[in-house]
C-alpha positions as CSV (number, residue, x, y, z in Angstrom):
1,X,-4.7,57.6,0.5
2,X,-3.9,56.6,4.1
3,X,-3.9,53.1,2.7
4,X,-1.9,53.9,0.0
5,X,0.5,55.3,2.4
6,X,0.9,52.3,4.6
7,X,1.5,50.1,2.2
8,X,4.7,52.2,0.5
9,X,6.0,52.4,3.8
10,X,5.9,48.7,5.0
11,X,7.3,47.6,1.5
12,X,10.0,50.2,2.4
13,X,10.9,48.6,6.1
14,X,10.9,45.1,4.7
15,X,13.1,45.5,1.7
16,X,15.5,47.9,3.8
17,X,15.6,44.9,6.5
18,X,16.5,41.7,4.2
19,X,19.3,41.1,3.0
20,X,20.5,40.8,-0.9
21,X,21.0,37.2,-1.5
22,X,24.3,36.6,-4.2
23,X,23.2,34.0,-6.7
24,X,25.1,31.6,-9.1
25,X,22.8,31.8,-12.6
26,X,25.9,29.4,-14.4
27,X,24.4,26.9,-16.6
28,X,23.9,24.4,-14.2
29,X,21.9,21.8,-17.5
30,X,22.2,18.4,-16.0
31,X,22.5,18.9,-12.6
32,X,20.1,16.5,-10.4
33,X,17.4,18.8,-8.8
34,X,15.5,17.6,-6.0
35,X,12.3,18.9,-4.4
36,X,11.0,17.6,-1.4
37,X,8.5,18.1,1.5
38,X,7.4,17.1,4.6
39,X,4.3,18.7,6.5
40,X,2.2,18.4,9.6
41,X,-0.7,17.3,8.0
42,X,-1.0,13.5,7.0
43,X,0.9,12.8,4.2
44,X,1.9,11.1,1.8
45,X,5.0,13.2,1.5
46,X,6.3,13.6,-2.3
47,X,9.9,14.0,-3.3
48,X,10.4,14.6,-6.9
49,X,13.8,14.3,-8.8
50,X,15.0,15.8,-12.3
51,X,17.8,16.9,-14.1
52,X,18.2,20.6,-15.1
53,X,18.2,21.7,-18.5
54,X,19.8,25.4,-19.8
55,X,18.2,28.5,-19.7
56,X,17.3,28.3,-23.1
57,X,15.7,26.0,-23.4
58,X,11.7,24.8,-22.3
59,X,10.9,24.4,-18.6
60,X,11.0,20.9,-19.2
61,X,13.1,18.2,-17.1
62,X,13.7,15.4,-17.2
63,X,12.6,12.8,-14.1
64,X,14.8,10.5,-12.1
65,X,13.1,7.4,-11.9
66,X,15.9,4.8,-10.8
67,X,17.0,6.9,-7.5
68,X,16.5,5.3,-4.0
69,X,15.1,7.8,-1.2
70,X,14.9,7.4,2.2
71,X,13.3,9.6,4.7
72,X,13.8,9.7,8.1
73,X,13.6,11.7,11.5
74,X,15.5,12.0,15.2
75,X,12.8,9.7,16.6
76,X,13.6,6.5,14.7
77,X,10.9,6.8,12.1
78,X,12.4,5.9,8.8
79,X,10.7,4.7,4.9
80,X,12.1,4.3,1.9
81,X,9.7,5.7,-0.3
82,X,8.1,4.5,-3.8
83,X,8.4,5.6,-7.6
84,X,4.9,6.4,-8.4
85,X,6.2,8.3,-11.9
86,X,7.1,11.7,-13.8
87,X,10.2,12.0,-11.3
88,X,8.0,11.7,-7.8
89,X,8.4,9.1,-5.1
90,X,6.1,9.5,-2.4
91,X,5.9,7.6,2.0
92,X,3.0,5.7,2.2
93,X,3.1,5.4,6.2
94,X,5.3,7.7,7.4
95,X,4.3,10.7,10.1
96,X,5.3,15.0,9.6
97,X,5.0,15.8,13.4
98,X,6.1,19.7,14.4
99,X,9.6,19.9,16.4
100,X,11.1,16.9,14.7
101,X,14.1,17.6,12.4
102,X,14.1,15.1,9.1
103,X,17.0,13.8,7.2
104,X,16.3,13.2,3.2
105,X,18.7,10.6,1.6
106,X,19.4,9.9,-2.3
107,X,21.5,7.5,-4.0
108,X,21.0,8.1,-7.8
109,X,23.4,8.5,-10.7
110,X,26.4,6.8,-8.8
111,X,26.1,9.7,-5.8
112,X,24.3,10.8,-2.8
113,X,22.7,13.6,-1.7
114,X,21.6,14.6,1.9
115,X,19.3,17.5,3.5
116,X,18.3,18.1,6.9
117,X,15.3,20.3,7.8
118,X,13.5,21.2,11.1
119,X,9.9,21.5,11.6
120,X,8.8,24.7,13.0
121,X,6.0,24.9,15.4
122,X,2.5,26.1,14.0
123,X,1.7,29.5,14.0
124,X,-2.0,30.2,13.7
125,X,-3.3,31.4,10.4
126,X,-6.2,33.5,11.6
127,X,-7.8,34.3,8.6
128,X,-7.3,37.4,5.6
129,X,-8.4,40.8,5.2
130,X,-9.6,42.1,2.0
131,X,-8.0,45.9,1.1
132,X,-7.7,48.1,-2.2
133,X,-6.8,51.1,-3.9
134,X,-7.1,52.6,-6.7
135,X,-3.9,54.6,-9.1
136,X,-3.9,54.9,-12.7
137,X,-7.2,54.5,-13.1
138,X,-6.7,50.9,-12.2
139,X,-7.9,49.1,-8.9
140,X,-5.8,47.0,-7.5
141,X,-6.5,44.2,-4.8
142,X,-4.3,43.3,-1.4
143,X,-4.9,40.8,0.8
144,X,-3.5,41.0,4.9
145,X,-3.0,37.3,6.0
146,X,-3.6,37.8,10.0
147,X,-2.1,36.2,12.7
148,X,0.6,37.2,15.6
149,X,4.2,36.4,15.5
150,X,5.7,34.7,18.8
151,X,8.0,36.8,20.7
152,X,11.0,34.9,19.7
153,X,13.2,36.4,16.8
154,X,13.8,34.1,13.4
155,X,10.4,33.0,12.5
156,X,10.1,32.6,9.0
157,X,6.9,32.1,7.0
158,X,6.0,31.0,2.7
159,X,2.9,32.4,1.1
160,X,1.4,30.9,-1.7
161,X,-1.9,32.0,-3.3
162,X,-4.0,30.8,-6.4
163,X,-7.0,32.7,-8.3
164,X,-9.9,30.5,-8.7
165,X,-9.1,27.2,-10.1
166,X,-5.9,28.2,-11.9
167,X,-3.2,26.2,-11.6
168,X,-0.5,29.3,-11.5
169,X,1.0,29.8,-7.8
170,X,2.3,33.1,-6.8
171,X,4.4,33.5,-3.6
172,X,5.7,35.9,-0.7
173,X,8.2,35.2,1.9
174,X,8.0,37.1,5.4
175,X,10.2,37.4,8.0
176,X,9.7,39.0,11.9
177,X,12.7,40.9,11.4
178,X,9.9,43.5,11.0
179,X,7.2,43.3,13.1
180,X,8.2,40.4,15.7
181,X,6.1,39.2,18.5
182,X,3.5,41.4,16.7
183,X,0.2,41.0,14.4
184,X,1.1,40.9,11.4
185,X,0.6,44.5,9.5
186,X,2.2,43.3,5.5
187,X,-0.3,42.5,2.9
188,X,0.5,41.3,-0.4
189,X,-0.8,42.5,-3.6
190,X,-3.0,40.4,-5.4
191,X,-2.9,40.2,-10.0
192,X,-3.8,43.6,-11.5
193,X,-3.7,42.5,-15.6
194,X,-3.4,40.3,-17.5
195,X,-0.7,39.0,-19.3
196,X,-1.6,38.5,-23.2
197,X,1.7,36.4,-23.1
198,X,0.6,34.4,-20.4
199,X,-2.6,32.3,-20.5
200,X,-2.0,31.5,-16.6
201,X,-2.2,35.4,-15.8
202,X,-5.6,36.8,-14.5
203,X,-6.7,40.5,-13.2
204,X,-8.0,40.2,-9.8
205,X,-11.5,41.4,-9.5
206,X,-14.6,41.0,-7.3
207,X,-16.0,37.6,-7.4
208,X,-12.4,35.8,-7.4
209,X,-11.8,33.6,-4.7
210,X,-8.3,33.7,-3.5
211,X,-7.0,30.6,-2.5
212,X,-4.1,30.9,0.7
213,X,-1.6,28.7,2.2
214,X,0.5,29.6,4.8
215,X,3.9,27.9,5.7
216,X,5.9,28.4,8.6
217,X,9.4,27.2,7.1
218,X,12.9,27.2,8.7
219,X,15.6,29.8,7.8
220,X,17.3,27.9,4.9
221,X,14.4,27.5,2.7
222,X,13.2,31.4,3.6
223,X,16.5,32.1,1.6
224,X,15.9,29.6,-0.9
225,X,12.8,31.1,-1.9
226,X,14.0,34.9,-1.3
227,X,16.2,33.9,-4.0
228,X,13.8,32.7,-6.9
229,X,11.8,36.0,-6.0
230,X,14.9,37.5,-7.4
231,X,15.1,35.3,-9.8
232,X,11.8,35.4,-10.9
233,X,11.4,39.5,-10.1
234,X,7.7,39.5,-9.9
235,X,6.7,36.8,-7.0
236,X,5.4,34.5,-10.1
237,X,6.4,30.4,-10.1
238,X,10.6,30.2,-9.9
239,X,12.8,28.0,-11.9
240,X,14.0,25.5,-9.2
241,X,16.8,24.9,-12.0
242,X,18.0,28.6,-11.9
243,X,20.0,27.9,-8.3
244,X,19.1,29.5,-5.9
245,X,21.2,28.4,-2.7
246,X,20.0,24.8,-2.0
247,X,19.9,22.9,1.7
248,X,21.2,19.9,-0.1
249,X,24.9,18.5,0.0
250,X,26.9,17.4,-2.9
251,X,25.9,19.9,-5.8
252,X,22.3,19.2,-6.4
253,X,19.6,22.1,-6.9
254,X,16.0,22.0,-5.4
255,X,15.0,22.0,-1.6
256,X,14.0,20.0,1.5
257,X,11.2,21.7,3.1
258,X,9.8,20.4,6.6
259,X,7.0,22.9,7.3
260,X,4.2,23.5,8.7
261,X,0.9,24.2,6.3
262,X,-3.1,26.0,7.0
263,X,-4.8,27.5,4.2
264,X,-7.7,29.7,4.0
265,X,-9.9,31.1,0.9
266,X,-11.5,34.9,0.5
267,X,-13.7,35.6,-2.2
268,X,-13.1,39.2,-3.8
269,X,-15.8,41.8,-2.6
């Protein structure tokens, strides 16, 4: 009960804390969407490039394959990187270092398109902590990714997790507008049914292994995704085409993402 408790009450501080994002669901069919990122790992980086198609119809869109995209950062670094098919060009040389901001070009279809984003500094991902409880009759599964805020306010931080080796992401955003300069205390719930609609959907139970990556993302792309979890309403895999505010100029949809990634794994007890 006492962990039932804490749990009602942190969802309570957080969603009383972030703000209610205004979003623009016109049909935006056609539009060039772009989604691109840069890590601190060793690449290579990927951009990939579509065009949006209506609500209505299937989640499939069709790939840019004739743009030209450049990549650069405040150092000097640049690359123009290389169509390697279904929409995605990806660097072959070029460096994600943390504290560097990175400038994403794109000529295609007779315009261009420009993003900046910064490059957070890395914020340990300790490890996860397995909880439950039980209601309905029904167990359900949370999972307490660990680490410690800094002391500075405006850190922002992406959660995606998989189940096993299903291809469905699910995802959280977190900000320290709760919690800052502290350890973290917000879990997120893990599956609890399955989805006889959806073949991706699984009930979480012992014996799963949990599959964790932790971002540390600037503020722009904190919105971007607080926005397809409203879109979306259940933390599943967004619509990039549903437009949610992008960090790209000139009317395209999508992202630019430079953040920092660690991932860990937990198997269910």
């Amino acid at each position: 009960m006492k962990n039932i408790i804490f749990i009602i009450l942190t969802l309570f501080l957080v969603t009383s804390c972030e703000k209610e994002i205004d979003l623009d669901l016109d049909d935006k069919s056609g539009n060039i969407v772009i989604e691109g990122n840069v890590t601190n790992q060793p690449g290579p980086y990927f951009v990939r490039i579509t065009k949006s198609v209506a609500f209505t119809e299937n989640n499939h869109y069709p790939a840019v394959s004739d743009a030209q995209v450049i990549l650069s950062d405040n150092t000097g670094q640049t690359e123009t990187l290389q169509y390697v098919g279904d929409g995605k060009y990806k660097t072959t040389a070029f460096t994600g270092v943390t504290g560097r901001t990175y400038t994403l070009t794109i000529q295609a279809e007779g315009k261009q398109y420009t993003a900046q984003s910064s490059m957070p500094e890395v914020v340990n991902f300790d490890g996860l902590t397995q909880d439950s409880f039980a209601f309905g009759g029904e167990t359900t599964y949370t999972l307490l990714p660990v680490f410690t805020d800094p002391i500075a306010l405006g850190n922002r931080y992406l959660f995606n997790f998989t189940v096993n080796n299903m291809t469905k992401k699910t995802f959280e955003v977190f900000s320290d507008n709760v919690n800052n300069g502290l350890v973290n205390q917000r879990p997120f719930f893990l599956p609890n049914e399955d989805d006889d609609d959806d073949p991706t959907s699984h009930k979480v139970v012992p014996g799963d292994t949990i599959y964790v990556e932790m971002q540390s993302i600037e503020h722009s792309i904190f919105t971007y995704y607080s926005a397809l979890l409203q879109i979306s309403g259940d933390g599943g895999a967004g619509v990039t085409p549903s437009n949610p505010p992008s960090n790209i100029n000139n009317g395209a949809l999508g992202y630019f993402s430079a953040h920092t990634t660690q991932k860990k794994s937990i198997v269910i007890q």
